[in-house]
SEMI-963460 format. One line per 10 residues: for each residue x, y, z of N, C-alpha, C. Coordinates in pm, 1 decimal, m for minus. Layout:
X:Y:Z:X:Y:Z:X:Y:Z | ... $
***
This chain:
7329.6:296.2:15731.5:7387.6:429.4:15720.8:7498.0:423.9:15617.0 | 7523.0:546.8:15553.2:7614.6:529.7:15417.1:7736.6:555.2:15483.9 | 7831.2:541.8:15433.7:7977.7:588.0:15492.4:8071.9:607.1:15338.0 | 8106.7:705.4:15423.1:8227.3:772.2:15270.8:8347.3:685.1:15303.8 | 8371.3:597.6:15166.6:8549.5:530.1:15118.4:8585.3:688.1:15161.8 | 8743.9:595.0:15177.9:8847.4:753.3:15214.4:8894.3:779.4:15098.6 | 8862.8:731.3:14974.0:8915.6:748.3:14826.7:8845.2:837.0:14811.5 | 8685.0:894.8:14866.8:8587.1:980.2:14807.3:8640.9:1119.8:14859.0 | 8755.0:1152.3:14929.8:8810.2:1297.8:14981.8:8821.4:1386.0:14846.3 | 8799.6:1486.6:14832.2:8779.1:1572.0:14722.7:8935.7:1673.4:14760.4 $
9054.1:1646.4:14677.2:9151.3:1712.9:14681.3:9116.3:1875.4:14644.9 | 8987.2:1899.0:14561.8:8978.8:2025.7:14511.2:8968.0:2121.8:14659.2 | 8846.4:2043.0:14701.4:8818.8:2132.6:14886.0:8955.1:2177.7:14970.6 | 9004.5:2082.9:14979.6:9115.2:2080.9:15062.3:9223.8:2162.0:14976.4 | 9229.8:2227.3:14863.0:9319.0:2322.0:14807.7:9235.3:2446.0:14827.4 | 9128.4:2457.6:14818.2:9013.9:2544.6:14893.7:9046.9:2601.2:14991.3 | 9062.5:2502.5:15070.0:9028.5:2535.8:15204.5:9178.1:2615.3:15260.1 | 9274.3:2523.6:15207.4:9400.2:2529.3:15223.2:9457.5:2707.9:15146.8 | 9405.6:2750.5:15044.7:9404.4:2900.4:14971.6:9308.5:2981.7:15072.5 | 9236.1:2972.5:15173.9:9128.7:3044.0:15234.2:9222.0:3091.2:15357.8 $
9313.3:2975.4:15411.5:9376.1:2995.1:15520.8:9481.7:3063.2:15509.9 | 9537.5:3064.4:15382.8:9658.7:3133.1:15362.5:9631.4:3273.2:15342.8 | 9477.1:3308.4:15319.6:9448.2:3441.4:15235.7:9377.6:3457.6:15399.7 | 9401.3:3415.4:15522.3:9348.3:3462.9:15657.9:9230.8:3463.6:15641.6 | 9122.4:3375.8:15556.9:9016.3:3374.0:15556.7:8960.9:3199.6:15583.1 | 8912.1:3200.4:15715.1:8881.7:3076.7:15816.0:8765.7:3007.0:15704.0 | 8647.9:3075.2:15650.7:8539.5:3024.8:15602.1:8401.0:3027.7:15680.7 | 8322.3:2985.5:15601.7:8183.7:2892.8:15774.0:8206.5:2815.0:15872.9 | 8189.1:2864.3:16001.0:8176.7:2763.5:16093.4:8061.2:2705.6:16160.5 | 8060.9:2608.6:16117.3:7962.3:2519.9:16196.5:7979.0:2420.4:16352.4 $
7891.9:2484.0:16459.2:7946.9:2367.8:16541.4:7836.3:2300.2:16577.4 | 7876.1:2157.7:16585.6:7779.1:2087.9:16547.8:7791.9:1987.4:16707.7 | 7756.6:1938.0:16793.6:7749.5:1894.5:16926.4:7652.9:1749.2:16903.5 | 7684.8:1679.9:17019.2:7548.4:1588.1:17087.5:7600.4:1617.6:17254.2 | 7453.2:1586.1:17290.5:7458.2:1632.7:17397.8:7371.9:1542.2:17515.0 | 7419.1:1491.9:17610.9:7279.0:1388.7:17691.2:7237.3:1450.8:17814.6 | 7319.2:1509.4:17875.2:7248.7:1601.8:18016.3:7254.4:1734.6:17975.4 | 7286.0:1791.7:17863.0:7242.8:1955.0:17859.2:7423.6:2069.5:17901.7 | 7482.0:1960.0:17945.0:7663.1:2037.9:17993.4:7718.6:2071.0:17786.4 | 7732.4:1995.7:17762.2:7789.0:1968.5:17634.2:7727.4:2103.0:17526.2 $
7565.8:2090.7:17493.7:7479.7:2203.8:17493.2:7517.1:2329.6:17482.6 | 7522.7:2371.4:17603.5:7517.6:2506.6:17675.5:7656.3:2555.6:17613.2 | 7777.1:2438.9:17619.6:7909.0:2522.9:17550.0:7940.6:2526.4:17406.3 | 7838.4:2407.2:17328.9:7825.3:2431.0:17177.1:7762.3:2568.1:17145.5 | 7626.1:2616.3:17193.5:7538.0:2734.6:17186.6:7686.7:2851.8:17229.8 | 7713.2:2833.3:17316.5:7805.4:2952.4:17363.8:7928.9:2965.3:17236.3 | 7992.3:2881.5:17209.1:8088.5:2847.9:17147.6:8013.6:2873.3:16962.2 | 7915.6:2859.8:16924.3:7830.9:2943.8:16792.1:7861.4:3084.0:16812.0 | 7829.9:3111.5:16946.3:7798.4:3244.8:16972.4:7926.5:3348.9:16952.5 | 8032.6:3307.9:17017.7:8173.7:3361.1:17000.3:8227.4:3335.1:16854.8 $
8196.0:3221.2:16792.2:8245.1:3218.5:16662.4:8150.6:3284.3:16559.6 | 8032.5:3309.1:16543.5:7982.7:3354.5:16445.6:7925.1:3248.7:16400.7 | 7946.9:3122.5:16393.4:7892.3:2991.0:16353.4:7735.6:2900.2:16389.9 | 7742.6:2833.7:16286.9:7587.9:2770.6:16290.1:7556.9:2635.4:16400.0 | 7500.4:2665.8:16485.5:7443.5:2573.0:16534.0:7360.1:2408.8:16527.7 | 7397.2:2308.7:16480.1:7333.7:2172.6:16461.4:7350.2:2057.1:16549.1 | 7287.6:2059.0:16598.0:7259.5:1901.8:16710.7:7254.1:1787.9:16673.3 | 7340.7:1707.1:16701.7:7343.6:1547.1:16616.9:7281.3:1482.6:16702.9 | 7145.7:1406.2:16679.1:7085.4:1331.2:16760.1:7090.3:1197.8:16681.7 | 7068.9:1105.2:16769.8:7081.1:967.4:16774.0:6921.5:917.5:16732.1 $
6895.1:788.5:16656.7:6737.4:764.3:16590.1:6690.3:707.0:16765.6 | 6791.2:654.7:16832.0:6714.4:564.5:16963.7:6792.4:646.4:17068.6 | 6684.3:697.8:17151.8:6723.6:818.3:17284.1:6819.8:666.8:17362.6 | 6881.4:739.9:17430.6:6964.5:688.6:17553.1:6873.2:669.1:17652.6 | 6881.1:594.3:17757.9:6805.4:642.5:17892.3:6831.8:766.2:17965.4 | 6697.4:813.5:17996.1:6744.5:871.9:18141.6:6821.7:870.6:18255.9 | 6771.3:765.9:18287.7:6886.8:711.1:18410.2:7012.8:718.9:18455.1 | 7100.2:785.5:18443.5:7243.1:756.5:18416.1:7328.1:617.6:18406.3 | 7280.2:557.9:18510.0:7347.7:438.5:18546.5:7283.2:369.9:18439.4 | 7191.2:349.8:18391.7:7118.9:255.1:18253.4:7204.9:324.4:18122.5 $
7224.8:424.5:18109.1:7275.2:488.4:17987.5:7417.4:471.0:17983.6 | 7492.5:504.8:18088.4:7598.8:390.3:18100.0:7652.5:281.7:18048.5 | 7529.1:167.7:18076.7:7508.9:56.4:18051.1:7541.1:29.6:17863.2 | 7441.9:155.3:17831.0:7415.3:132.4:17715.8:7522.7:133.1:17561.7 | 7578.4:284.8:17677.8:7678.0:333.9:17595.3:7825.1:250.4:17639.3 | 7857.8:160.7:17721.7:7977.1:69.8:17761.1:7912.1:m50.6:17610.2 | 7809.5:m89.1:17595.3:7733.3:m179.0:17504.8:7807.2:m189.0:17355.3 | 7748.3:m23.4:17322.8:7812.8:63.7:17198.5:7973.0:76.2:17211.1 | 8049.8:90.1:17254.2:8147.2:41.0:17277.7:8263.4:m55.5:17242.7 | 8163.8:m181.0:17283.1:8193.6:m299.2:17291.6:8184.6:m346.3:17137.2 $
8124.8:m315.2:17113.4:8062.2:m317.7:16960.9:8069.2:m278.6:16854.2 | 8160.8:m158.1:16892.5:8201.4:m67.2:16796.3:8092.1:m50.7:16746.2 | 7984.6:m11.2:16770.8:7838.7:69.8:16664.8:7865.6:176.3:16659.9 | 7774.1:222.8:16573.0:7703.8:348.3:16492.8:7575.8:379.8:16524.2 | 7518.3:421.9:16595.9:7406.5:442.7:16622.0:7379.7:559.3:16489.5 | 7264.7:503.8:16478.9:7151.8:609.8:16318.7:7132.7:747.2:16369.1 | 7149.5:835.2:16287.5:7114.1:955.9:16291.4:7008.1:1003.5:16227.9 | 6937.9:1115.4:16317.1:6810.1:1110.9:16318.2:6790.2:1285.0:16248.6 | 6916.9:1368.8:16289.6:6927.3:1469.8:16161.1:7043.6:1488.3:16087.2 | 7070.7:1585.0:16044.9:7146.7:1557.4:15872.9:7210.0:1713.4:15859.7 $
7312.7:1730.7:15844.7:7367.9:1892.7:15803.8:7352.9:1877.3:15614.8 | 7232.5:1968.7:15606.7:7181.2:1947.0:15463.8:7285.8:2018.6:15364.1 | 7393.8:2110.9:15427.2:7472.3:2145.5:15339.6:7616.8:2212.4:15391.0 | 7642.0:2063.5:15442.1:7790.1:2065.6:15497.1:7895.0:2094.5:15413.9 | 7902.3:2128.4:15282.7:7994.3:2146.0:15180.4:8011.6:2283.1:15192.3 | 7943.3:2361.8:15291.0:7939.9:2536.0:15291.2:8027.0:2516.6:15367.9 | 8082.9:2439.8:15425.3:8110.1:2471.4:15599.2:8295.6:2446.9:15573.1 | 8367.0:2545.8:15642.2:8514.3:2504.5:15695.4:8579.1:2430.1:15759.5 | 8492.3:2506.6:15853.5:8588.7:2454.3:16019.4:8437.5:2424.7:16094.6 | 8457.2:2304.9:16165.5:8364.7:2272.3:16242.5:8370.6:2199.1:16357.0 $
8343.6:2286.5:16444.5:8417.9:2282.9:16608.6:8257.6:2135.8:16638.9 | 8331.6:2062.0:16666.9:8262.5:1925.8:16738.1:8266.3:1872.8:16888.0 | 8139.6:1891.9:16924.3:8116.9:1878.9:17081.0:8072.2:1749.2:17122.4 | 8091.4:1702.0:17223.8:8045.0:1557.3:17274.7:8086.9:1566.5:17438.7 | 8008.0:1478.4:17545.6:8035.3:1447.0:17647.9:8134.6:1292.7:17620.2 | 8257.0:1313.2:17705.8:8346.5:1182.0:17697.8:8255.5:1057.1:17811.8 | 8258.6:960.3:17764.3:8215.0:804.8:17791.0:8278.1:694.9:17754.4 | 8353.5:705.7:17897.2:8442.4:533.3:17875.4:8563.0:607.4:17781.3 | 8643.0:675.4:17843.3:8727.3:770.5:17779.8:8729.1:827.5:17622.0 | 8637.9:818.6:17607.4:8632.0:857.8:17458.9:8504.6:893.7:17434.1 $
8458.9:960.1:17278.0:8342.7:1046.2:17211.3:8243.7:902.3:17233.4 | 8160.5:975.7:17236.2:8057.6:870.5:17231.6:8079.9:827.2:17050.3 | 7980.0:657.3:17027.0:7986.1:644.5:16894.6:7946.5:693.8:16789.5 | 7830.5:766.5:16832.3:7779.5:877.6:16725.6:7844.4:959.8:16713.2 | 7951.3:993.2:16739.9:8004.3:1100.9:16649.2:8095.3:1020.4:16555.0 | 8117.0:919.5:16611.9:8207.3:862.8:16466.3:8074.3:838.9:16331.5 | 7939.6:811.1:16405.0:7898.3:777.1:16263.5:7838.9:905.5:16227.3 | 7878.0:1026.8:16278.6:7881.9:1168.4:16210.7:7959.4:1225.5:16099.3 | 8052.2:1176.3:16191.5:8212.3:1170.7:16117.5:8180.1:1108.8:15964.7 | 8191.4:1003.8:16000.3:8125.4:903.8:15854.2:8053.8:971.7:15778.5 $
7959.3:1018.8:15778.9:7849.8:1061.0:15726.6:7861.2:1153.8:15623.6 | 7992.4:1207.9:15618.5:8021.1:1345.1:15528.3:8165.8:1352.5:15520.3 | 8191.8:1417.9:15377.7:8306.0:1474.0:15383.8:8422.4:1551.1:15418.0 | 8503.2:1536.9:15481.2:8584.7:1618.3:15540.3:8694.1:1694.6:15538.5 | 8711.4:1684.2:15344.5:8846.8:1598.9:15288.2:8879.1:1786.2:15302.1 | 8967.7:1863.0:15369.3:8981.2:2030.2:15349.4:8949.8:2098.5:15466.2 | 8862.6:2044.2:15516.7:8773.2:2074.3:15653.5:8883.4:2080.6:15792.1 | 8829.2:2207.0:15860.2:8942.4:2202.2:15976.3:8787.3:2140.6:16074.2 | 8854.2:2034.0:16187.7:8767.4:1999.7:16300.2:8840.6:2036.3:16409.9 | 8738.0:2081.3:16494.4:8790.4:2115.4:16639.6:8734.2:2052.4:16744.9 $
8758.4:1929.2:16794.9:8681.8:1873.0:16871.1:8716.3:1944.9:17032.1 | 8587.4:1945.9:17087.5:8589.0:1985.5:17214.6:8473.3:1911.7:17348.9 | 8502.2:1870.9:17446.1:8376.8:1764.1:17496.7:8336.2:1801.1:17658.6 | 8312.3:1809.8:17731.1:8302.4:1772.2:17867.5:8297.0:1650.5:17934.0 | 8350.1:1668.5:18033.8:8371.0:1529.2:18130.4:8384.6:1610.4:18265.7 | 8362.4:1535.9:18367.9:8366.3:1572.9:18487.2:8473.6:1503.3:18537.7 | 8624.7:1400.3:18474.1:8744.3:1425.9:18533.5:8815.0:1378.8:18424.6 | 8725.7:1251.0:18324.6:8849.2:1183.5:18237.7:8897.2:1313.5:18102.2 | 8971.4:1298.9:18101.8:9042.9:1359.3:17975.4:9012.6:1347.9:17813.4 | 9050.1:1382.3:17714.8:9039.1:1339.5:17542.3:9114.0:1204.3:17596.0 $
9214.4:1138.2:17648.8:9276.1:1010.1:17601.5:9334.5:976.2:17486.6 | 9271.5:871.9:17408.8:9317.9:868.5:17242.8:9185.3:903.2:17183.7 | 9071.8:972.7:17256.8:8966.3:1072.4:17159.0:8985.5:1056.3:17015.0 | 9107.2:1195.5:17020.3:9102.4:1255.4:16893.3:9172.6:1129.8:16775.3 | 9270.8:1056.6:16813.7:9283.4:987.6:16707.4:9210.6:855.7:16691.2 | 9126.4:855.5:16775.2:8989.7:746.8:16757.5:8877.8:790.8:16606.0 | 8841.1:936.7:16637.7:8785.5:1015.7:16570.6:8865.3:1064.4:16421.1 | 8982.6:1033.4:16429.3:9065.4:1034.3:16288.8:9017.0:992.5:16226.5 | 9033.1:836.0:16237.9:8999.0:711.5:16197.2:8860.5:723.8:16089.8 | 8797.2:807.3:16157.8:8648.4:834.6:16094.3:8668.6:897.2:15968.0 $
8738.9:961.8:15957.9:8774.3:1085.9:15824.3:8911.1:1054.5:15720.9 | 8878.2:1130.0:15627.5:8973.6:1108.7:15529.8:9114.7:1167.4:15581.7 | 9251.7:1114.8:15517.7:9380.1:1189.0:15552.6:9352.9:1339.5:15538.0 | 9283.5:1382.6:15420.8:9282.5:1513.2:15385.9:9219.2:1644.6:15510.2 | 9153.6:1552.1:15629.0:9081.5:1632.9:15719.6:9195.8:1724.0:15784.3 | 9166.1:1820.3:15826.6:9302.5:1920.7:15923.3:9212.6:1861.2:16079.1 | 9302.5:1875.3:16178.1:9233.2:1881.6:16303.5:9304.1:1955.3:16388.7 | 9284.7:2015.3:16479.5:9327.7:2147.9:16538.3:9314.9:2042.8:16685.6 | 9366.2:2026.2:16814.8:9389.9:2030.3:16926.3:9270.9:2009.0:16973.6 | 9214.3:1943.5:17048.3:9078.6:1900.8:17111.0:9087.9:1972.3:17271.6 $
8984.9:1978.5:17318.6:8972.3:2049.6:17466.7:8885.6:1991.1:17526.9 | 8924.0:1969.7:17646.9:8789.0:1907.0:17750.5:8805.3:2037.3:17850.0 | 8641.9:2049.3:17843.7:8599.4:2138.5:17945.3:8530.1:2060.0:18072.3 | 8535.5:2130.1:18163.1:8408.0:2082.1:18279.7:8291.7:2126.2:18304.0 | 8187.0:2008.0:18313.4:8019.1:2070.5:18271.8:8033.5:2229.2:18319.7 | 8092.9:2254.7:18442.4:8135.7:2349.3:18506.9:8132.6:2481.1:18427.5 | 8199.0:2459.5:18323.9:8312.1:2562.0:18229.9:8200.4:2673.3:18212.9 | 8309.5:2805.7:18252.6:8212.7:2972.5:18212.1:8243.8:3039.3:18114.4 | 8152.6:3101.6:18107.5:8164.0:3160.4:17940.6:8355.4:3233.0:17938.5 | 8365.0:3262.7:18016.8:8473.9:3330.9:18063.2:8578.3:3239.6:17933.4 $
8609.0:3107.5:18004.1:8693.3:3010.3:17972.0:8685.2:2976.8:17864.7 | 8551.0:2973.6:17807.3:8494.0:2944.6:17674.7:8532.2:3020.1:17531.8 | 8542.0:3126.5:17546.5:8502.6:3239.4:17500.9:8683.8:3294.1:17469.7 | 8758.9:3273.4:17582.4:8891.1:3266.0:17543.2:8931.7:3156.0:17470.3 | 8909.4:3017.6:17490.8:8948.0:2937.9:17399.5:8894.3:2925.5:17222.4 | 8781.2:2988.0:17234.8:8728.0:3026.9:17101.8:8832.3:3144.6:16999.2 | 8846.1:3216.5:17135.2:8926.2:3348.8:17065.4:9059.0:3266.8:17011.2 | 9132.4:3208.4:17093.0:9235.6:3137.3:17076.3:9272.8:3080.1:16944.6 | 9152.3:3041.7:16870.2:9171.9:2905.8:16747.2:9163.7:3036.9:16605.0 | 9116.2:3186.7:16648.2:9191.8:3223.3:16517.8:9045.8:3244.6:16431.6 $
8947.4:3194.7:16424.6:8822.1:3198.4:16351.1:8793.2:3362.8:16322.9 $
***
């Protein structure tokens, strides 16, 4: 998998992006999710829906198990290892995009590894991210500045949110309103 040097941040975007916000104009939003039981899903789709934004699913080249307790296993593995699991689709034209609200279920207090090798995968250098995940009790933790790490200085990042698989559009739908898009 390729990975962008943090030398490759494009200062032009990020004066872009940075003139768009000042002129109250947010840009494209893309939210882009992975998802393994379908919780994560349901609040990316919802969360397109309130923003106006495009929908893309980051899938992994090798499925997880079913099982929970095996997938577990797998993802404590990845972890350990610090991997990257391969990605199996591609945002063919992420250079349209602004702000891009990023979904994940938390594992072993933090994003699973594919989103760091999402992260990797593209430029960010201007780009506002909004990470947001479900868990059924643990928290972001050091999440979001795990997920720094992935991106150039030039990235903006806005406040991360954990919802519960639980979460209703209700809750959703205000925190969307909230970020200003």
């Amino acid at each position: 998998i390729a990975s962008l040097s943090l030398s490759s941040c494009g200062k032009e975007k990020a004066e872009d992006t940075a003139r768009q916000q000042a002129e109250g104009d947010t840009g494209k939003v893309l939210v882009a999710f992975f998802s393994y039981g379908g919780n994560t899903r349901k609040l990316a789709e919802n969360a397109a829906r309130y923003t106006g934004g495009d929908l893309f699913r980051i899938e992994t080249e090798k499925s997880y198990a079913e099982d929970y307790d095996t997938c577990l296993e797998e993802t404590a593995r990845e972890m350990e290892q610090n991997a990257r699991p391969a990605l199996t689709t591609h945002v063919e034209n992420m250079e349209e995009y602004d702000v891009v609200l990023l979904g994940f279920p938390i594992w072993w207090y933090e994003a699973p590894r594919i989103i760091q090798t999402f992260l990797e995968s593209y430029d960010f250098s201007g780009k506002t991210v909004v990470p947001f995940c479900t868990s059924g009790g643990s928290g972001l933790g050091n999440t979001v500045d795990i997920l720094k790490e992935s991106c150039c200085a030039e990235t903006n990042w806005k406040p991360g949110r954990r919802f519960s698989p639980y979460a209703d559009k209700v809750e959703l739908k205000a925190w969307t309103e909230s970020l200003g898009l």
